[in-house]
N, C-alpha and C positions, 0 to 999 in steps of 0.2 A: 358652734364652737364645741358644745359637748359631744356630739354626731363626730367631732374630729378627730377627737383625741381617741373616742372608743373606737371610732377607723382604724388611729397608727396602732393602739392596744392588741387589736385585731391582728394588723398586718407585724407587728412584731412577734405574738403566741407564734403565729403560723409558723415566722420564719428561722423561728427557736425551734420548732419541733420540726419543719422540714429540716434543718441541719443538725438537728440529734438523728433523723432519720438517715440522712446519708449517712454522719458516723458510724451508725449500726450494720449498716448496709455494706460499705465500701473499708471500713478501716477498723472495724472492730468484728467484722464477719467472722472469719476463724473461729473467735473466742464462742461465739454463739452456736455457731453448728458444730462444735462441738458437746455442748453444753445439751445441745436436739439431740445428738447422736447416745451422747452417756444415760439421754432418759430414755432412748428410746432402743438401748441395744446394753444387755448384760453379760460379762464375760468372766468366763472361767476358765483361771488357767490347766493347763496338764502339763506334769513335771516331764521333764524329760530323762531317760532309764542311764544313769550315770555309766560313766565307761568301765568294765571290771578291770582290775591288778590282776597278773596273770606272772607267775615265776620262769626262771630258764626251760623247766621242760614241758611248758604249758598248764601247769597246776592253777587253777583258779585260786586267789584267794583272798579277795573279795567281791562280791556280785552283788545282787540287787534280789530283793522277792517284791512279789506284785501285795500294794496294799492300798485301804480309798480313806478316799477324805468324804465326811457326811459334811453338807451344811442343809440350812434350811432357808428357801425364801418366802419371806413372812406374810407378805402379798398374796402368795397362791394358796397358803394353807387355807384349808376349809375346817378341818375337826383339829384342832390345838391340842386337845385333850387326849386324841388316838398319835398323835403325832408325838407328844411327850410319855405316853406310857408304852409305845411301842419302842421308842429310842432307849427311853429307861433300860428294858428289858432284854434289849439286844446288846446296848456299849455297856450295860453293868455301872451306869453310871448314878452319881445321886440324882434323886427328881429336882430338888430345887435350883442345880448347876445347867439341866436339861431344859426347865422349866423360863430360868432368864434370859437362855439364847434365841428359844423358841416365842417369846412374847415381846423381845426387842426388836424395835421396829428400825430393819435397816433392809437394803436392796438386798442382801445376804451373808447367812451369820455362819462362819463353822464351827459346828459342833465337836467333831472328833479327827483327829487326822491318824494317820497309821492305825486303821480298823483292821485287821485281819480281809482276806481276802472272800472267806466264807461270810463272814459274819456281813460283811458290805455287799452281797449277792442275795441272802436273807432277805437284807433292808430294800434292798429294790425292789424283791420280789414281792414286798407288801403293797408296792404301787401308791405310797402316802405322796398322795399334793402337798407337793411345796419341800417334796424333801429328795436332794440331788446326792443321788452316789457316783463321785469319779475316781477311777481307777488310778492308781497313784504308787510310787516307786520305795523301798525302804532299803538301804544298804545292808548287807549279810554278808561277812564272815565265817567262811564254812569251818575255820579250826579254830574258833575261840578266840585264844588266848596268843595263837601264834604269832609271833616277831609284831605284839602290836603299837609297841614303842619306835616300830619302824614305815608300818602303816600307817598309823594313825587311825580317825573315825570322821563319818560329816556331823552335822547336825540336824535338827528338823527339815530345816531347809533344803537335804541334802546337799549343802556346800562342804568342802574339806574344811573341819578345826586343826588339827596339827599332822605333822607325819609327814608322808608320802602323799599321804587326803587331799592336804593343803597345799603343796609344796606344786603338786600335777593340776591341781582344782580346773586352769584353765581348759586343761585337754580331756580330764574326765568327765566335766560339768554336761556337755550338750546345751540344748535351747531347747527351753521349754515352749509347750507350743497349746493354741489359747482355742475355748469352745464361746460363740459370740451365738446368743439367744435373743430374737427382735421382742420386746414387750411393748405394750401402749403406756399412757401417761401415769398411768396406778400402778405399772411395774409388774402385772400382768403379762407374763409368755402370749404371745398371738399366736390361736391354732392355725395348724397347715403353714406356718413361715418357715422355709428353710434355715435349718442350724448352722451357722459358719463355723467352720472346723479349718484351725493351723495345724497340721501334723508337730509334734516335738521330733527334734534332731536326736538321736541316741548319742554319748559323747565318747571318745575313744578310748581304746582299749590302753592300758599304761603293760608292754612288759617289764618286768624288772631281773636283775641279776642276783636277787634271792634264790639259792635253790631248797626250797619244800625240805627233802629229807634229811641235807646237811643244817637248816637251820633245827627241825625237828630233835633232832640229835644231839646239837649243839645244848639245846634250850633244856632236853632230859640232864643230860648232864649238869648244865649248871644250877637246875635244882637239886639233883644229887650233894653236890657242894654247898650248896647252901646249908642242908640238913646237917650236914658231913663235919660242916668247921663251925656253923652257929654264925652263921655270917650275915651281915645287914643286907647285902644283895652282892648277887653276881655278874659279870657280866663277859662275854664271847665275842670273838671280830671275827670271822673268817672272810679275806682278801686275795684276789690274784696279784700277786706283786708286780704283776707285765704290766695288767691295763688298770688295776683299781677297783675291777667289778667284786662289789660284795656279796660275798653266797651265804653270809651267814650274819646276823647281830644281835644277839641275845640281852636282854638287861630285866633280870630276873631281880624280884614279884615281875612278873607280866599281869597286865590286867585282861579281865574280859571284851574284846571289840563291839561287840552284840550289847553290850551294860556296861559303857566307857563311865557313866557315873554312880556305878555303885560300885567301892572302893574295895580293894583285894585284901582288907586287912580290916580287923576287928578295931575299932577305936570307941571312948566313952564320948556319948553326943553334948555337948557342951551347951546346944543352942543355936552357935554361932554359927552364922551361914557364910562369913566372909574365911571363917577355919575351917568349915568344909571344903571349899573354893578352895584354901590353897594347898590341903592336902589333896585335891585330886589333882593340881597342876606338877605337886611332886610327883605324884602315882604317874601319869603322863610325860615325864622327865624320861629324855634316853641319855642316859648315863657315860655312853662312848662318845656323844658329841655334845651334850648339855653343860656336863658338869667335869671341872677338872682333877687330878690327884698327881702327888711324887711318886712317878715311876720305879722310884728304887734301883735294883739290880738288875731290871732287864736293859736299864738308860747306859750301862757298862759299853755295848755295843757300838755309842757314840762317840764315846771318849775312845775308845778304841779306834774306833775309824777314824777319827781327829789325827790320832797320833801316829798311825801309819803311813796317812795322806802328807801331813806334815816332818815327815821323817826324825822327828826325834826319838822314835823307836823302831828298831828293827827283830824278825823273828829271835833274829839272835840273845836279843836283850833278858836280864832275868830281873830278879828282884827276891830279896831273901825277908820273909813277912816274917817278926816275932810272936805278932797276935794283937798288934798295937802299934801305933806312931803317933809322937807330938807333931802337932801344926799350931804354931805361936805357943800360946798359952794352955792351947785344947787337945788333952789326947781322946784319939779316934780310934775303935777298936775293931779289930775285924771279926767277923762272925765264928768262926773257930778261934778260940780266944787262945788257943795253946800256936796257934801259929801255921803256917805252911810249909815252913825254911823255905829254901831256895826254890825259884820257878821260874821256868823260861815265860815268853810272853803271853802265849798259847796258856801254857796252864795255869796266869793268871788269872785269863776269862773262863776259864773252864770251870777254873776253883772257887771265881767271884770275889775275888781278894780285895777289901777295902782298902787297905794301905797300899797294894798295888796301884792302883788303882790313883790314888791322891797322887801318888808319885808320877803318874802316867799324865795327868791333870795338869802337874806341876809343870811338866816341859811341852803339854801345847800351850798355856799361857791365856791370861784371858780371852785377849785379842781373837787369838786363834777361834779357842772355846765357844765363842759366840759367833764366829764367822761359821763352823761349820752345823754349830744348831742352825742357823739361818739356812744354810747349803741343801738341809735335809728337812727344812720345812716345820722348826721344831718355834720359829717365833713366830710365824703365821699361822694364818685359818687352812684349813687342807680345803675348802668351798666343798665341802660334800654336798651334796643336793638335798639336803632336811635342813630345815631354819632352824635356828637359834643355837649354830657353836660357838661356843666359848672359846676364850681368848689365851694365852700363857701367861701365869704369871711367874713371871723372873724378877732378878734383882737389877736395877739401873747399872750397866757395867761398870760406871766409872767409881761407883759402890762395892764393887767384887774385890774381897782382901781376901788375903790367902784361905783364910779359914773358911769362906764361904765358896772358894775354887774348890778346895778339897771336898767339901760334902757334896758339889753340884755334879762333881765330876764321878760319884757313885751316886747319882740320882736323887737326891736330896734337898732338899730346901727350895725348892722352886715344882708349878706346877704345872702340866700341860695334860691336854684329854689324851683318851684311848686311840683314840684312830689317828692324833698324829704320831704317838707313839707307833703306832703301825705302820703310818706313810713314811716313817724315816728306816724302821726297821727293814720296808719292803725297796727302799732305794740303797741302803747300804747292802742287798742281798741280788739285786735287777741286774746290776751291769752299772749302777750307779743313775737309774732315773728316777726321777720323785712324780710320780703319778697323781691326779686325782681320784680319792676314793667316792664313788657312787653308786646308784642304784636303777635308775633310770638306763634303758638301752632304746627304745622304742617307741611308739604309738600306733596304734594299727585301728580301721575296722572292725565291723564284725567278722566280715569275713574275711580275714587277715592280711588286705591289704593297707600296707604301710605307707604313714601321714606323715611319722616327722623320726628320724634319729637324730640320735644323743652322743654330743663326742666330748670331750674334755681333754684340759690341756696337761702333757708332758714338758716337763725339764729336765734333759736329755744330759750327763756327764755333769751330775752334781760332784761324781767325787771319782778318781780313777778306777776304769775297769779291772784294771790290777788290783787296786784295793779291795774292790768287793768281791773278787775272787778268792781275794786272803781270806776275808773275814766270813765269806760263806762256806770254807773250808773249816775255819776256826769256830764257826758256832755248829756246823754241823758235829764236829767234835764236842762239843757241849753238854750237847742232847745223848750221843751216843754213848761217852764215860764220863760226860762233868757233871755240872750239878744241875743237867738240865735233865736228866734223865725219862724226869714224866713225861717230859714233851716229846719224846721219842716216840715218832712214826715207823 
């Protein structure tokens, strides 16, 4: 009896661990050879060389410089001591920060990333065991500071954070490509084993319809301005009113692309790391598509074209300004407070005439008023290709009393960004189409064969071709003897 039971004891173990044995074998295999594989094979990635930005006449202007990552495998060192006093001595690093990566015990630890490319030629050439220099990619910025509220920067990782960086990340990223080292069971490299090596994909080139000398220019000037008035910042659009492509976007502080976080402006340190953070996310703010403002006097142009399309006003028409007009209970005063007397339509806008103006407001009507902000893209997003635009904000129409028609209709009390100010400007002056503004025209290779164009959508006869013939005759007029005079080209 007892012979019997230690039999089935017997033939039970067995038949426990025969079918733990097939599990391991037939349905949990995978899990295991790979588990053989990661001991016995160590891999190191290599970035791949980001795609550069490149402007309309081929300006480079952002690229890449070559830079290495040090790490250390802890396994193969043999002298700890030459290992961390030679690292010391090259990365300028403290010994004790040196000191814990080199004595932690892992398959491998890194040390430094973005080494200088000398400095990582150095560290090889000492030939220390256990210590791997790979060559590795850093983004650069050859003009600084230029348009880089339009750019943007990546990060460590070289992925895009904001901008242009971000917005293309897919097409300038590439595929990073991997160095695979066979070791034995103690994580020891095996001599004489061949290295498996993945080439990295380079990733492509982005052009853009920035052009270099017009944004240069743009950008002197608007720190000119700055200085000039004492102003909180500036900021520049240059646009082709046909297709949208922007040659120019200024939003002055500019920061440095090369040191996206060391901030362009003196402040006292508080401590706080979460008030650092959000002053560099303002520093980082582009201003023509971030954040909104009331247009003012240049929004004249709207109510104008409202009211020509709508015919309640003809060139004919005049209006005699005393300097002043009530609307309900609120007098409204026009900027030359002694008045204009009489003015045909023409040299209301010329002259900028608020009371003109309110009266011109008055007879397209709310209805109107908002149908043709709408016509010209003034309550939507213009989709520019950089994230994070902002939205309009206006009054609920059915909210709009006279008082609040009058001041909307010289720009006032409601607010919209810079460039739809421009998208509407550039379709009441096109023939009447409201364009997308962008940046993006291409992607190309190295060698300049092209992957992917970039097209964007038109809304063709937002407003009669006749009317924007008027009104691009009547603002050309503006610039030449009204009060647009600076803007005169």
């Amino acid at each position: 009896k007892k012979a019997m039971v230690v039999f089935f004891c017997a033939v039970l173990l067995i038949s426990a661990l025969f079918g733990r044995l097939v599990y391991l074998m037939i349905f949990d295999a995978a899990h295991y050879q790979k588990l053989a594989k990661d001991l016995h094979e160590r891999e190191r990635k290599i970035k791949a060389a980001r795609g550069e930005i490149i402007d309309r006449n081929g300006v480079v202007l952002a690229t890449n410089r070559t830079v290495c990552t040090i790490s250390v495998i802890h396994n193969q060192i043999k002298d700890p001591e030459q290992v961390i006093a030679a690292l010391c001595q090259e990365l300028g690093e403290e010994e004790e920060n040196i000191r814990k990566k080199v004595e932690k015990v892992s398959s491998m630890e890194k040390i430094k990333t973005n080494v200088e490319k000398e400095t990582g030629d150095r560290i090889r050439n000492l030939d220390l065991a256990g210590v791997k220099v790979d060559e590795d990619f850093k983004r650069y910025y050859p003009y600084d500071t230029l348009a880089s509220k339009v750019l943007g920067f990546t990060g460590s990782d070289n992925q895009g954070i904001v901008g242009l960086e971000a917005k293309y990340d897919v097409y300038l990223a590439g595929n990073n490509g991997r160095i695979l080292t066979l070791t034995d069971a103690w994580g020891t490299e095996i001599k004489n084993a061949k290295e498996g090596r993945l080439e990295p994909q380079r990733g492509q080139d982005l052009y853009i319809s920035i052009d270099m000398n017009i944004q240069s220019y743009a950008q002197q000037l608007a720190y000119t301005t700055l200085a000039k008035k004492n102003a909180k910042r500036v900021s520049i659009i240059v646009m082709n009113p046909n297709n949208g492509e922007l040659y120019a976007m200024v939003n002055v502080p500019e920061y440095n692309l090369n040191e996206p976080y060391v901030l362009n402006y003196e402040v006292e340190d508080d401590g706080s790391s979460g008030n650092k953070m959000d002053l560099l996310n303002n520093m980082w703010r582009n201003f023509c598509i971030n954040d909104t403002y009331e247009p003012g006097s240049v929004f004249k142009m709207v109510t104008a074209t409202a009211a020509l399309e709508t015919k309640v006003v003809s060139l004919s028409d005049s209006y005699t300004c005393s300097g002043s007009t009530l609307v309900g209970d609120r007098r409204i005063r026009c900027h030359k407070t002694t008045g204009h007397g009489t003015q045909d339509f023409t040299h209301t806008v010329m002259n900028s005439c608020n009371p003109a103006f309110i009266e011109w407001g008055r007879r397209v009507g709310v209805d109107n008023f908002y149908n043709y902000c709408g016509k010209l893209g003034l309550l939507s997003k213009t989709g520019i290709d950089i994230a994070g635009e902002a939205s309009t904000i206006i009054h609920n129409k059915e909210n709009v009393g006279e008082v609040e028609l009058a001041t909307m209709s010289f720009g006032q009390s409601f607010q919209i960004t810079p460039i739809q100010m421009l998208r509407a400007a550039a379709a009441i002056v096109n023939g009447g189409n409201l364009v997308t503004p962008h940046f993006a025209v291409k992607t190309s290779d190295g060698s300049g064969q092209t992957y992917n164009e970039f097209y964007y959508s038109t809304t063709e006869s937002t407003i009669d071709k006749s009317t924007s013939d008027t009104m691009r005759d009547i603002l050309r007029q503006v610039v030449e003897e009204g009060g647009g005079k600076n803007a005169y080209i």
